[in-house]
N, C-alpha and C positions, 0 to 999 in steps of 0.2 A: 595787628591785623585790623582791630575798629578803626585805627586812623589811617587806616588807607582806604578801608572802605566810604570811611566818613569825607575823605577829602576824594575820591569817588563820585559820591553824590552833592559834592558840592560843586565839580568842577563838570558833570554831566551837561549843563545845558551849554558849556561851552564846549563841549565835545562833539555834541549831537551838531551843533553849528559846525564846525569846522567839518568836519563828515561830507556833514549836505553841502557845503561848497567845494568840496574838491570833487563830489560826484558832481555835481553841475558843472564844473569845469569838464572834470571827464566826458560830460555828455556832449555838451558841448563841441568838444574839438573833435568827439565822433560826430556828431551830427555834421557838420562841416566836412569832413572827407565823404560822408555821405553814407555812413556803418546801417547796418540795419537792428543794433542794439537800439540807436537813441531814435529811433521810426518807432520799435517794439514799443518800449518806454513812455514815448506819446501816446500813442497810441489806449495804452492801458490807462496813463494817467486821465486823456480824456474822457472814457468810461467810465471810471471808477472816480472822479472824481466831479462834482455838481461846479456846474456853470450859471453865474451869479445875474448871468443877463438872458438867460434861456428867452423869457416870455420877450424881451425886447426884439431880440434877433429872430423869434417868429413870426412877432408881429411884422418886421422890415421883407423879413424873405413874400410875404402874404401880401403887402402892399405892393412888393415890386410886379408878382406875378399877377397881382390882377391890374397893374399900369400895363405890363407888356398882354395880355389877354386883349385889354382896349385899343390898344394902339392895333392889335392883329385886326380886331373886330369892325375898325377904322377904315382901314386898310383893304378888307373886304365890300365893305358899302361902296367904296369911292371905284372896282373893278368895274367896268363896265363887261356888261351880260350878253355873251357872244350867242 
């Protein structure tokens, strides 16, 4: 029984890999027919899991809205006033 255990936790991390690729596969080829498992799935993974460029992607969303605010702002001055 300790050598199955022990060959167990030797062979775990190659287990855990194999695992997490055939679920990715699974997800995968749902996502593709368009399942609502691998939507759920995203879904939660983006939640629950931190995003490495958060401040980058705010700063871009933050620039873009106030390019497009200027250009409105533009846009208005150049209306002539009925």
């Amino acid at each position: 029984m300790e050598y199955y255990l022990e060959l167990l936790l030797k062979l775990s991390p190659v287990l855990i890999l194999l695992v997490t690729g055939f679920l990715g596969v699974a997800l995968f080829k749902s996502a593709k027919k368009r399942k609502g498992v691998a939507m759920a799935f995203g879904m939660m993974a983006q939640m629950f899991l931190p995003d490495p460029q958060v401040e980058k992607t705010i700063e871009t969303i933050i620039s873009v809205k106030r390019n497009v605010n200027e250009q409105e702002d533009q846009k208005d001055d150049k209306l002539p006033i009925k």
